[in-house]
C-alpha positions as CSV (number, residue, x, y, z in Angstrom):
1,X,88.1,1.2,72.7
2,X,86.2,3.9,74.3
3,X,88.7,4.2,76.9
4,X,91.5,4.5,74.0
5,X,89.6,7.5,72.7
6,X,88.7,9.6,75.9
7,X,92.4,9.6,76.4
8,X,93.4,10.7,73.2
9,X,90.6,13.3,72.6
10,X,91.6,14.5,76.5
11,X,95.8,14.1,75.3
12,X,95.0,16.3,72.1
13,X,93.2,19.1,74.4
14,X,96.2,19.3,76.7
15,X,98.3,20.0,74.0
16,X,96.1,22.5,72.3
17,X,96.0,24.6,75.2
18,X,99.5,24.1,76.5
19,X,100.6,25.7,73.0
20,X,98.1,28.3,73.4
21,X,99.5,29.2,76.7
22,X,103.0,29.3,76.0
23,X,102.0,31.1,72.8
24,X,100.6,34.2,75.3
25,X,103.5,33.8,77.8
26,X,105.5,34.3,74.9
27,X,104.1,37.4,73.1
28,X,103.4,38.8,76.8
29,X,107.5,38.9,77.2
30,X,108.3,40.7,74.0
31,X,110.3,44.0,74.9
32,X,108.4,47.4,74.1
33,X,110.4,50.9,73.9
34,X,108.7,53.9,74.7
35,X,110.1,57.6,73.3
36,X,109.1,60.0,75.5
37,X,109.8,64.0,75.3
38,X,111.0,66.0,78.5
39,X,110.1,69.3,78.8
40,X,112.6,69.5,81.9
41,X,116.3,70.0,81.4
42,X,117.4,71.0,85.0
43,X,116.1,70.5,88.8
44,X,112.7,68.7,87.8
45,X,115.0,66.3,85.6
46,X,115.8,64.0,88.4
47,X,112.2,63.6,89.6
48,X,110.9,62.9,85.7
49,X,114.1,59.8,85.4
50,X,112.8,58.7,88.5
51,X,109.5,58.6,87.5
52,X,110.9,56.5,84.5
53,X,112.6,54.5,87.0
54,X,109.1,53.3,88.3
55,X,107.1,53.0,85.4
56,X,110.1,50.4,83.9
57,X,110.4,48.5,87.2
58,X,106.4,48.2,87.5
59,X,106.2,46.9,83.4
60,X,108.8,44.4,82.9
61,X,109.9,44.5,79.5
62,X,109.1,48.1,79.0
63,X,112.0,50.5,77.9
64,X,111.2,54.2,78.4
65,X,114.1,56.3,76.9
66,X,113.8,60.4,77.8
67,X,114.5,62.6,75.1
């Protein structure tokens, strides 16, 4: 009987923190867009998108859009 019940109690706290870890996984993956404001329009331009560039590929799920 005791057996029985280590088991379970041991069964229900795998579960518990299975769902809690899927649960962070989960709100860890949600997409994010950024708005950020240029103050470059020519020459210096291509060095701020690549700048962009880098901070997207380094944050996955991380949109920055230049305005």
């Amino acid at each position: 009987m005791m057996k029985k019940r280590l088991f379970a109690s041991f069964a229900a706290t795998a579960l518990i923190v299975g769902s809690l870890v899927v649960a962070s996984s989960t709100a860890q993956g949600a997409t994010r867009t950024v708005t950020v404001w240029s103050p470059y329009t020519t020459g210096n331009l291509d060095l701020w998108n690549a700048a962009i560039k880098r901070v997207e590929a380094a944050n996955p799920g991380l949109t920055v859009s230049s305005v």
